[in-house]
N, C-alpha and C positions, 0 to 999 in steps of 0.2 A: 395563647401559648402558656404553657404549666410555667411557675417559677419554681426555681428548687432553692431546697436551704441545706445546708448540712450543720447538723447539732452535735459536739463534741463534748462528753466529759470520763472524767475517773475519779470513781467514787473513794470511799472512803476503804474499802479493802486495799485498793491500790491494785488490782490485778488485772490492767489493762484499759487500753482508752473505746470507748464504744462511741462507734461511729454513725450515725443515721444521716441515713437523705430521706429527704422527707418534703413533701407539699401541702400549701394549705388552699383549698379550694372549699366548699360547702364543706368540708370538715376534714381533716388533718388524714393524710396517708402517709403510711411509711415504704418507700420505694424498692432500699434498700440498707441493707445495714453490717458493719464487720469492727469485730475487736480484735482490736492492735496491742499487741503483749509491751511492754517495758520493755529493755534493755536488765538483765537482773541487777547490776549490781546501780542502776537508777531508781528501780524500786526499792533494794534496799536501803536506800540513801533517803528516800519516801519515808518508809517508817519508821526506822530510828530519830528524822527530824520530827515527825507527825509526833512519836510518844516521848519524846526529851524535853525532859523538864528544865533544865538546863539551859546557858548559854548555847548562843547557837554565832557561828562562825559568820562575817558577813561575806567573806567569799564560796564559803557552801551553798547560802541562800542566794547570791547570784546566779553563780555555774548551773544551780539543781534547775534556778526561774526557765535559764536559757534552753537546756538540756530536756527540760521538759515540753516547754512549746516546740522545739523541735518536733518531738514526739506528737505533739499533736497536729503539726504540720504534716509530718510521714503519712501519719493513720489516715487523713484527709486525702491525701494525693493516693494511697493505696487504693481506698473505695472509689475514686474516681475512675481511675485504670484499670480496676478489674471492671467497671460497671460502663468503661468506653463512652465516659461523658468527660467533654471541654469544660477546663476552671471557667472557662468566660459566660459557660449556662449556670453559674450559681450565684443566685443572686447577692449572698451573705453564706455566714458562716456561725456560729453561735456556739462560743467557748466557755464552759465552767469553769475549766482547770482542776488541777488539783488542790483540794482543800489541803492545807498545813495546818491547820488552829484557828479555830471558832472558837471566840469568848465573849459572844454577845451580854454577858452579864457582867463581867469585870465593869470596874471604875472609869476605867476608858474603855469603851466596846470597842471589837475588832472582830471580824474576820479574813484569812488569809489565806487566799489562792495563788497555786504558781501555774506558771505556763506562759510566758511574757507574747503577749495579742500581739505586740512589734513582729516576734518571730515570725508567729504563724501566718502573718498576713503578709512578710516575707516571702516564707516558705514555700505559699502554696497563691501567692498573688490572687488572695479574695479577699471581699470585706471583710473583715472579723469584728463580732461583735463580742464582749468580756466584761468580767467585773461586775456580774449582775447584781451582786449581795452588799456588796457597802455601802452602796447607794438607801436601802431599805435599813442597815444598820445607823447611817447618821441622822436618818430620820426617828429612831428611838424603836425599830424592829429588832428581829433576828437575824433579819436576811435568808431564812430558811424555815420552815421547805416552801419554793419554789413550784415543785411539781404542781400542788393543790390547784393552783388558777390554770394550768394546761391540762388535765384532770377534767376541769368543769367544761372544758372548754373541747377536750376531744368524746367527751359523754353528755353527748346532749341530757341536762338533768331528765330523768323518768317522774313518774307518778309515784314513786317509791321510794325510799331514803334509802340510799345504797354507801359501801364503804370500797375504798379504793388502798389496800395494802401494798405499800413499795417497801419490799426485801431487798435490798442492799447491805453494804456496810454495814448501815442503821437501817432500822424499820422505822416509817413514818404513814401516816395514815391522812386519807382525804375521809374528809366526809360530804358526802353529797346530799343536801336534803331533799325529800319529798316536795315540800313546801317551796315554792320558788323564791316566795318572800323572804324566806331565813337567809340566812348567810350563810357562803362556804365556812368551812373549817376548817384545820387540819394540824398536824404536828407531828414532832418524832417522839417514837414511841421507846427506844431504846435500842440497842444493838439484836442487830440479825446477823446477818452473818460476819462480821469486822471479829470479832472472838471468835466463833467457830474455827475461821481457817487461821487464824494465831495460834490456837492451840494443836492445830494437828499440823500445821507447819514444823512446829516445834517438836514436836513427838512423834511423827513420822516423816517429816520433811517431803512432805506434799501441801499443796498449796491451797487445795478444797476440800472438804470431806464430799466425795463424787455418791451422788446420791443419799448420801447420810448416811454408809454404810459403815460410820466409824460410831456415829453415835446410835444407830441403832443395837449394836454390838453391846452397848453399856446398859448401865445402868443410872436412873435417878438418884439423888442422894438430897434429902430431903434438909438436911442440914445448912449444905452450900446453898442449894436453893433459897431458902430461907436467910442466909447472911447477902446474898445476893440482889433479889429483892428488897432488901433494907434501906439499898442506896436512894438517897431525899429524890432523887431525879425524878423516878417513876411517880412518885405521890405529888409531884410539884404540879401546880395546873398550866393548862397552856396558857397564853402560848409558849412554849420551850420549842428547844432545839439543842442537839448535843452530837459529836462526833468521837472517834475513833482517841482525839486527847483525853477522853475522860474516859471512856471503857476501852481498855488495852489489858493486857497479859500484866501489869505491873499489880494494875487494878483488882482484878481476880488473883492473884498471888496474893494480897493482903488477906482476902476471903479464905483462901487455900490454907493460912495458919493451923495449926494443931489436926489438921484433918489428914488421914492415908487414901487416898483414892487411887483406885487408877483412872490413866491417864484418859481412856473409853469412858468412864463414869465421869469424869467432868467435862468430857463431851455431849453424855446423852442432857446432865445438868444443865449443860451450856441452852441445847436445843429448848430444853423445858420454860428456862429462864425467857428465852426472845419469844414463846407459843403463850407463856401465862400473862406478859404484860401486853402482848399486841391485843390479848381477846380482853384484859382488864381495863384496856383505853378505850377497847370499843363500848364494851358494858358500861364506863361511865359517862362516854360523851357522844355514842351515837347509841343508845338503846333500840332504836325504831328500825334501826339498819335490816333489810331484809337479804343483801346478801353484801359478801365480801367478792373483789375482783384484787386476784395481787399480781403485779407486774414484778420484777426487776431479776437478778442472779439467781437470790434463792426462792423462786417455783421451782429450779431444778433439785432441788435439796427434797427428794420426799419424803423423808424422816421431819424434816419441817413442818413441810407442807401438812400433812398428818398431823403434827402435833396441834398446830393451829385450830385445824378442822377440829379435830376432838375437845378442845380448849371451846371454842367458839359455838359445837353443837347448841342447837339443831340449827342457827344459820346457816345458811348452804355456802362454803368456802371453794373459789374456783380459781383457776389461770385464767387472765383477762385473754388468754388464747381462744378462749369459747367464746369472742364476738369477733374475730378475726385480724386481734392485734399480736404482733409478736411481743411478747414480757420482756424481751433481753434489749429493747431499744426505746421505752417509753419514755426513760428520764433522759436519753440522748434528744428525742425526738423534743422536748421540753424544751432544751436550750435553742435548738431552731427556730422554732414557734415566738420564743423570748428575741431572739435576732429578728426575728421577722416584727413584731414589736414595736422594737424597739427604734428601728428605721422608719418606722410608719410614726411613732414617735406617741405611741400608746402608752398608758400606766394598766398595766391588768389588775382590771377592778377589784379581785378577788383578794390582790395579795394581804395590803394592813389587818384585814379580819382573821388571817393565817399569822402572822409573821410580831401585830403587835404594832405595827410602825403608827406614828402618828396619822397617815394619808398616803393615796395612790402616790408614785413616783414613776416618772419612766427609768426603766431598769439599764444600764450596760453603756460600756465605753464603746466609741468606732475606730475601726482603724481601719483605713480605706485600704485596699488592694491597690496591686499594683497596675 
């Protein structure tokens, strides 16, 4: 008999929870998959707490914890109903939540997800697995990225060093070696799409630039670019990790000083800025890479996609769609894979070589079902 897992998270743009079911058999399938929008004014509530530097309310951060594992409860009970499958066929459940604030560098490290695993394992009476990241931070990691060890793990390594680009929020890159003997790697690279749709949010109050047709309309502007790249992040060595609290619209408004743009031109900038540092992380830390596969949101951005490729020439840059995976469900499928784990009561070998941490860990709290 199959067992099935479903993997739940919402990245750092915040526009939606992505659902996967998914099985792991001789190698990871993805069944089925669907994203479950917010509620607006709960997303807005997401990114004001996400970029506020400021006090923050403790009965905000309650109501938002509750109000969001709801959501991640719905989203689960939706794919279930449309896909005509019984809670009592899943084996677990594998929650991210939504990140609030990574500061695995501060003096006291922290990372913070909300989405409270009570609710959801409430909601939707299944096991819920959660909390994979602090466990890796107390041991002296980042707790991120995560993706790299389900990576190695749904690509069986090749003969060949190959590179794994996840577009989200952030951009963060696996690196697969050739060599069996070397070790995974991997890291985030900087903001992919987390600015993009802030800025055209703001400026046309849409939520995505839908194909890039906003920033292809612009223009480069070699100036911001240039103040942009500046930031220590991109020249910092792994392992790092960084979210949506450091590059935000506050962030690039400082960059924005003395400069007339339009509002298109520090879009197409925007694109330039996530195309020049993804192919610069690759050039420094996987040279041998013979191609790039990218999963997540922005494959669909082809003004992106494009820029990459052209950044990245002659490696051949592709949708991990051309080995018959869907892009828009990999980092969901991730957290199932991690529940599934984590029940079995495994540390994925791969992570401290990614993340930094002292030693494997098993990942994620349980909260039994009902």
């Amino acid at each position: 008999m199959v067992t099935l897992y479903l993997g739940l998270i919402s990245g750092t743009s915040a526009d939606g929870i992505d659902v996967a079911l998914a099985t792991f058999g001789r190698k990871p399938r993805l069944i089925a998959g669907v994203t479950h929008a917010y509620a607006p004014r709960v997303r807005e509530r997401i990114i004001a707490l996400s970029q506020s530097e400021g006090s923050v309310a403790l009965d905000e951060l309650g109501t938002l914890d509750v109000e969001i594992g709801r959501a991640f409860g719905e989203a689960a009970l939706k794919l279930l109903k449309r896909e005509r499958i019984a809670v009592a066929d899943i084996r677990a459940l594998g929650s991210h939540g939504q990140t609030l604030r990574h500061r695995p560098l501060c003096a006291v490290p922290y990372t913070l997800q909300l989405g409270d695993p009570n609710v959801i394992a409430e909601t939707t009476g299944i096991t819920t697995v959660a909390d994979f990241r602090r466990r890796d931070v107390a041991a002296g990691g980042h707790g991120a990225p995560l993706a790299p060890a389900f990576h190695a793990a749904m690509l069986a390594r090749s003969e060949h060093a190959r590179v794994v680009l996840n577009l989200g929020g952030i951009a963060n890159i696996t690196i697969l070696p050739g060599n069996r003997k070397q070790a995974l790697r991997g890291f985030d690279t900087g903001p992919a799409s987390c600015l993009l749709d802030a800025w055209i949010e703001q400026h046309l109050d849409q939520p995505y630039d839908k194909n890039g047709a906003f920033a292809a309309s612009g223009r480069v502007d070699a100036t911001l670019l240039a103040r942009l790249k500046s930031d220590p992040y991109f020249s910092a060595p792994p392992p790092k990790s960084t979210g949506r609290d450091a590059f935000h619209l506050d962030w690039l408004r400082g960059h924005l000083r003395g400069l007339a743009l339009a509002p298109r031109d520090v879009q197409a900038t925007l694109v330039a800025l996530s195309a020049h540092t993804i192919a610069e992380a690759v050039r420094a830390h996987a040279r041998d890479a013979q191609d790039v596969l990218v999963c997540g949101g922005g494959v669909r951005n082809a003004t992106l996609m494009n820029a990459i490729a052209a950044a990245l020439a002659p490696t051949p840059v592709s949708s991990i769609a051309t080995l018959g995976i869907d892009p828009d469900y990999v980092e969901a499928m991730t957290f199932a894979w991690l529940a599934r784990e984590r029940l079995a009561r495994r540390a994925p070998a791969d992570v401290p070589g990614v993340t930094g941490a002292r030693g494997a860990r098993v990942l994620g709290a349980v909260y039994f079902g009902t």
